[in-house]
C-alpha positions, 0 to 999 in steps of 0.5 A: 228592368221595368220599362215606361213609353215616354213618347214616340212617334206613332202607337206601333212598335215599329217608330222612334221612341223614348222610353224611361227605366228602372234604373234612371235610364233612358232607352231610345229605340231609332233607326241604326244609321250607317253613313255617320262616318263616327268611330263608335266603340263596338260595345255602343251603338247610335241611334237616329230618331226625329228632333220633334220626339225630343221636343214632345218629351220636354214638352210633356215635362220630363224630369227624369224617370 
C-alpha cells in the first residue's frame, strides 16, 4: 500500500494525522479514546484527532487520493 501525508498536526510521527492511500482510502492516525462509551465491533477501532486537522484538509482541497 502506497501512502501520501495529507496533513497533520506537526512534522513528527508522533501527532494526529490524515494520510491518503492507493487504494481510495484514508488513513487516520490519532489518539485511541477509551471513555467513548460506543459499542465498536472488535474488527474496528476509533480514533480522536482535533477538528482543525479536518479543516486544514478541506482547506488544502482535498478531493480524494
Amino acid at each position: 500500500m502506497k501512502v501520501t501525508k495529507l496533513v497533520s498536526t506537526c512534522d513528527l510521527k508522533d501527532c494526529p494525522t490524515i494520510y491518503a492511500t492507493d487504494r481510495g482510502t484514508l488513513l487516520v492516525q490519532g489518539e485511541t479514546p477509551g471513555d467513548h462509551g460506543l459499542r465498536v465491533p472488535a474488527h474496528e477501532n476509533l480514533v480522536e484527532i482535533p477538528e482543525q486537522l479536518v479543516i486544514d484538509l478541506v482547506r488544502k482541497g482535498f478531493r480524494g487520493a
